[in-house]
N, CA and C atoms as an extended XYZ file, in Angstrom:
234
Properties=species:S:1:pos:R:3:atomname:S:1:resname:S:1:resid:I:1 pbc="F F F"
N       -31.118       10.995       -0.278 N   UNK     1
C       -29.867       11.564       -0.734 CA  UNK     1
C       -29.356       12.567        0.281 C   UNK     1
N       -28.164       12.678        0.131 N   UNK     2
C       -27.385       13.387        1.469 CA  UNK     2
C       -27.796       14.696        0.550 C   UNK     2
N       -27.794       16.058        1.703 N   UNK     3
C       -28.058       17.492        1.012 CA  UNK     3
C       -26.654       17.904        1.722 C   UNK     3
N       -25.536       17.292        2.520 N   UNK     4
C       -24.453       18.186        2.338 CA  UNK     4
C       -23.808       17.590        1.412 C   UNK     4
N       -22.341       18.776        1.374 N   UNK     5
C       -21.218       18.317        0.498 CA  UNK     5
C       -20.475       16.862        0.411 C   UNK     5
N       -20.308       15.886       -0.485 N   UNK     6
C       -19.551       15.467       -0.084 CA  UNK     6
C       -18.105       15.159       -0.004 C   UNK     6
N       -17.706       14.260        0.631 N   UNK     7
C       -16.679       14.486        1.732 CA  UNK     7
C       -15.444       14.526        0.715 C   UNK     7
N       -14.142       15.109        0.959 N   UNK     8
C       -12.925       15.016       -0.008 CA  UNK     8
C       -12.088       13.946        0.581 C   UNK     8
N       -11.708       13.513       -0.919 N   UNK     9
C       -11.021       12.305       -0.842 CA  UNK     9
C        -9.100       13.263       -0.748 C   UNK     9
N        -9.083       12.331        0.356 N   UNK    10
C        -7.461       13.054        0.690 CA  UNK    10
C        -6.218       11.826       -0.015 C   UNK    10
N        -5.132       12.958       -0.551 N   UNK    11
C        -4.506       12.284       -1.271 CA  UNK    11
C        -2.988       11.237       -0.556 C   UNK    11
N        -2.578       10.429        0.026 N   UNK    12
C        -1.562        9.689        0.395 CA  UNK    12
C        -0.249       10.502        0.373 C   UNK    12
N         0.449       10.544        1.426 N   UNK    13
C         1.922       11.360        0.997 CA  UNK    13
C         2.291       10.333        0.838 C   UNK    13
N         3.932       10.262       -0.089 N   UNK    14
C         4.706        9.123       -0.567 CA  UNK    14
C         5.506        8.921        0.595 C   UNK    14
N         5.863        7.552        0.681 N   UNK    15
C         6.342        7.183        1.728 CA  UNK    15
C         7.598        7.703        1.931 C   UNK    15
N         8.323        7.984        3.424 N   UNK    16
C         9.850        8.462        3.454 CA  UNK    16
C        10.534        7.764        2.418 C   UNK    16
N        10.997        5.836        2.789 N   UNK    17
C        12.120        5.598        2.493 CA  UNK    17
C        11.902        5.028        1.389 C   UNK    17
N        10.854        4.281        0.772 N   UNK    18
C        10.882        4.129       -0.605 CA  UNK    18
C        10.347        5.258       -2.006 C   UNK    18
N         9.341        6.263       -1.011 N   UNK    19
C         8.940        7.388       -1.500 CA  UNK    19
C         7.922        6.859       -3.035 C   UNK    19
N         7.153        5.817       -2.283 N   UNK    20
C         5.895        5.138       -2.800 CA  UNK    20
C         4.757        5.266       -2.198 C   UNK    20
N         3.568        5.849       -3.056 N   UNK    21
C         1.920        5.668       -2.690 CA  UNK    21
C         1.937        4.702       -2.380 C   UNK    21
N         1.961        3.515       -3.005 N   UNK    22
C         1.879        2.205       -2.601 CA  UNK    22
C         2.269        1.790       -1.323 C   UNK    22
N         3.727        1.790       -0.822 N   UNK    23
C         3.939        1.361        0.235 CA  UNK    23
C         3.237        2.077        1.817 C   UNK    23
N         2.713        3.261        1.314 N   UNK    24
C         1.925        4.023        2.479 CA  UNK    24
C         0.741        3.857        2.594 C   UNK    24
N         0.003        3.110        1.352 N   UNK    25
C        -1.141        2.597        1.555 CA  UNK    25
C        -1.136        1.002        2.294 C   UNK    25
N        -0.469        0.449        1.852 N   UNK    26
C         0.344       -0.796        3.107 CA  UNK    26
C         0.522       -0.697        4.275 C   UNK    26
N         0.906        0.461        4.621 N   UNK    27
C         1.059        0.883        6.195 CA  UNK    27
C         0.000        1.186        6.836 C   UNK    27
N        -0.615        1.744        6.034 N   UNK    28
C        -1.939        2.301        6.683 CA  UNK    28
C        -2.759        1.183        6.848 C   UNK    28
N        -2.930        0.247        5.975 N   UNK    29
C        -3.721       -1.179        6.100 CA  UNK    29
C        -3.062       -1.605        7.231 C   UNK    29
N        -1.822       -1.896        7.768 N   UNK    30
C        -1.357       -2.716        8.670 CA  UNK    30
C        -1.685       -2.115        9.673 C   UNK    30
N        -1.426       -0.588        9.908 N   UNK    31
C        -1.580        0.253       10.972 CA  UNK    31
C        -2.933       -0.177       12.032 C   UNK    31
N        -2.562       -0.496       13.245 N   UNK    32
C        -4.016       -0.506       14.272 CA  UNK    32
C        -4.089       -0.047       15.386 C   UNK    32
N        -4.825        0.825       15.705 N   UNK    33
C        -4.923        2.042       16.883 CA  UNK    33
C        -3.921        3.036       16.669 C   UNK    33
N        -3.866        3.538       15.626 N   UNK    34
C        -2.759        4.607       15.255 CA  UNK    34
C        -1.753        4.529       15.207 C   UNK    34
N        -1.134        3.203       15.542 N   UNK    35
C         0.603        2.872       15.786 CA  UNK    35
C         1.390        2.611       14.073 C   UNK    35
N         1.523        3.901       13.729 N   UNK    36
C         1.999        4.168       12.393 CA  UNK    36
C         3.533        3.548       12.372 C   UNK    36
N         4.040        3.825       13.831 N   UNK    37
C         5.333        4.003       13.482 CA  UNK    37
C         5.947        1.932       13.333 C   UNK    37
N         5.157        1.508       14.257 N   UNK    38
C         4.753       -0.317       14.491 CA  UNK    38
C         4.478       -0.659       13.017 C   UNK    38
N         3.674       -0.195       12.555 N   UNK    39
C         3.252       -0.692       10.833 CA  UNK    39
C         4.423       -0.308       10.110 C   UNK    39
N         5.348        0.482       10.106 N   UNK    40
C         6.162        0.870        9.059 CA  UNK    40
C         7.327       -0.009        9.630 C   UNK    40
N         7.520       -0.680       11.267 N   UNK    41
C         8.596       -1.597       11.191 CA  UNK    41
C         8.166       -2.725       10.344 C   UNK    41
N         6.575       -3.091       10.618 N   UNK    42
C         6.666       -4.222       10.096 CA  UNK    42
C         6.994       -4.339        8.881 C   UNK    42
N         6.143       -3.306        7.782 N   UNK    43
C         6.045       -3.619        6.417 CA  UNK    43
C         7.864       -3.326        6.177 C   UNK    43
N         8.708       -2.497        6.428 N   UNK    44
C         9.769       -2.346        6.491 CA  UNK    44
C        10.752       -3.266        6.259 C   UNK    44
N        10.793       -4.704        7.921 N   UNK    45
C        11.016       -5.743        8.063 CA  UNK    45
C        10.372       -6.814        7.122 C   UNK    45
N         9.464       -6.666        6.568 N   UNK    46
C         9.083       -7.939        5.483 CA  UNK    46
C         9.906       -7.629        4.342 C   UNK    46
N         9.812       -6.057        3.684 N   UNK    47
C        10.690       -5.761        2.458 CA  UNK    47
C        12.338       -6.420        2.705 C   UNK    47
N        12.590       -5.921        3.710 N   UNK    48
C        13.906       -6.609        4.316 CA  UNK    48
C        14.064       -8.107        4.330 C   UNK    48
N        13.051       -8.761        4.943 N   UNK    49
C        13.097      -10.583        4.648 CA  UNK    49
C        13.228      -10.865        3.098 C   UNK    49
N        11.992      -10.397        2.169 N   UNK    50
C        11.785      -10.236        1.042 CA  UNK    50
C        13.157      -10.624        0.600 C   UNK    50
N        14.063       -9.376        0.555 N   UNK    51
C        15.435       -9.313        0.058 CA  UNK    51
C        16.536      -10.115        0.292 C   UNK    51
N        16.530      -10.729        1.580 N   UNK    52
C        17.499      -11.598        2.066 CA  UNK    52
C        17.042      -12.558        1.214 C   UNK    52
N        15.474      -13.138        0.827 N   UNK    53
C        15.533      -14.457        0.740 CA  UNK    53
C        15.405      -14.566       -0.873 C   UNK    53
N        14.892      -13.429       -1.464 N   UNK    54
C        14.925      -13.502       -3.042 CA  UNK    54
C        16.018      -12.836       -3.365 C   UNK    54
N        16.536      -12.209       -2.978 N   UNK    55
C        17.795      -11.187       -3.617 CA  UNK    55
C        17.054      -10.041       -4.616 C   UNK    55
N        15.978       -9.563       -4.981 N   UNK    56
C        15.111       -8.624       -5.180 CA  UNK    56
C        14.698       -7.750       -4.399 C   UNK    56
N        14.260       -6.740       -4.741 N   UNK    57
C        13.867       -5.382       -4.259 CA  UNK    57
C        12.233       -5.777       -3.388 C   UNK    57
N        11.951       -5.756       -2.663 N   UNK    58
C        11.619       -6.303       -1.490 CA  UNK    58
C         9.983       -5.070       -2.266 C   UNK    58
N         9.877       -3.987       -2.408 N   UNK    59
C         9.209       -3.079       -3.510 CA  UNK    59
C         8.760       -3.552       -4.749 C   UNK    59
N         9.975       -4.150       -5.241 N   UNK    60
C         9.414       -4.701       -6.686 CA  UNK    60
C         8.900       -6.037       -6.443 C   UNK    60
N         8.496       -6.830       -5.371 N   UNK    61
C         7.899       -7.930       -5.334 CA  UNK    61
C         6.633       -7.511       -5.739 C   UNK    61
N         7.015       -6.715       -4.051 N   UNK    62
C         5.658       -6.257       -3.626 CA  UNK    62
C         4.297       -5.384       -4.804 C   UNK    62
N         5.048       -4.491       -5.974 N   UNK    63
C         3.999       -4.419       -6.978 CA  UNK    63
C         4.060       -5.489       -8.057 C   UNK    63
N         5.027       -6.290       -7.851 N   UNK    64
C         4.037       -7.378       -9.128 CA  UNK    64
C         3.507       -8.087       -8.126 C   UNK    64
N         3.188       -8.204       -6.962 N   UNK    65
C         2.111       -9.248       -6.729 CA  UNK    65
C         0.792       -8.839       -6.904 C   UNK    65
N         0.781       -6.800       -6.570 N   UNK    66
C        -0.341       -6.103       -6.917 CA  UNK    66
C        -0.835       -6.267       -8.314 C   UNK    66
N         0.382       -6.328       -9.490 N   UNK    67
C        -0.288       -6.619      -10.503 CA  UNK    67
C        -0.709       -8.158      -10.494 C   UNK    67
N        -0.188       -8.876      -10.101 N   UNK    68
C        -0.976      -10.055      -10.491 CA  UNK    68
C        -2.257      -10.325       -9.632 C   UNK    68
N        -2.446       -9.672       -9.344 N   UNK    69
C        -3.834       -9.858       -8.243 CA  UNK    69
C        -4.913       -8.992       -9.238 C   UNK    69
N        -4.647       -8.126       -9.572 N   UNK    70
C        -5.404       -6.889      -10.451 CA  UNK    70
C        -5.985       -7.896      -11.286 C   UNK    70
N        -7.778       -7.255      -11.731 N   UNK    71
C        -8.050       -8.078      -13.028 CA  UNK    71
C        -7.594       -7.499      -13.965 C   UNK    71
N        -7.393       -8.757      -15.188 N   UNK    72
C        -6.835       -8.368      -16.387 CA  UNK    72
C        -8.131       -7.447      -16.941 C   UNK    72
N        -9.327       -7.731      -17.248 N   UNK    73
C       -10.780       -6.729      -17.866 CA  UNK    73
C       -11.412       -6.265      -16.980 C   UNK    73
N       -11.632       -4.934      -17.142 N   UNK    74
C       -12.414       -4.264      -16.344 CA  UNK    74
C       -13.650       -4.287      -16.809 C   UNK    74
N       -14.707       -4.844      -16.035 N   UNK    75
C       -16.550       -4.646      -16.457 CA  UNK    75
C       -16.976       -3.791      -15.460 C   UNK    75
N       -18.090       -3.717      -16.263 N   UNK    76
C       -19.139       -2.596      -15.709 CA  UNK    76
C       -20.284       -2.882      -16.248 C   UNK    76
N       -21.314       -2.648      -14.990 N   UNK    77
C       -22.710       -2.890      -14.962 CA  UNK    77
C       -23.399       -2.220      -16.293 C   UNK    77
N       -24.159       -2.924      -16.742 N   UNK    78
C       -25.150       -2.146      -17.689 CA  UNK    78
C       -26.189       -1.155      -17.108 C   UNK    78
């Protein structure tokens, strides 16, 4: 067992332009070698395709696909 503290979990700022946890946790997944500003064109530019091609909020796809991915029951070990 570790004898220091452990470590704090740091909390996500909301994103500038949709001003979503969600979408900054997206960025950060896409993000590679620190190029934050490259990840936020991309995810940016997909919300943008998103919209051209569904006529929907390019955001609101994007959390119902999170919900449909989510399990419906949560278990836990005995």
């Amino acid at each position: 067992m570790a004898r220091r503290n452990r470590a704090v979990v740091k909390d996500v700022l909301p994103d500038p332009l949709y001003n979503s946890k969600l979408v900054t946790k997206l960025i950060n997944q896409v993000m590679l070698d620190g190029k934050k500003g490259l990840a936020q064109q991309i995810v940016y530019n997909a919300f943008n395709i998103i919209k051209e091609k569904t006529g929907t909020d390019g955001l609101a796809v994007y959390t119902q696909a999170l919900e449909n991915v989510k399990p419906v029951l949560e278990t836990k070990g005995r």
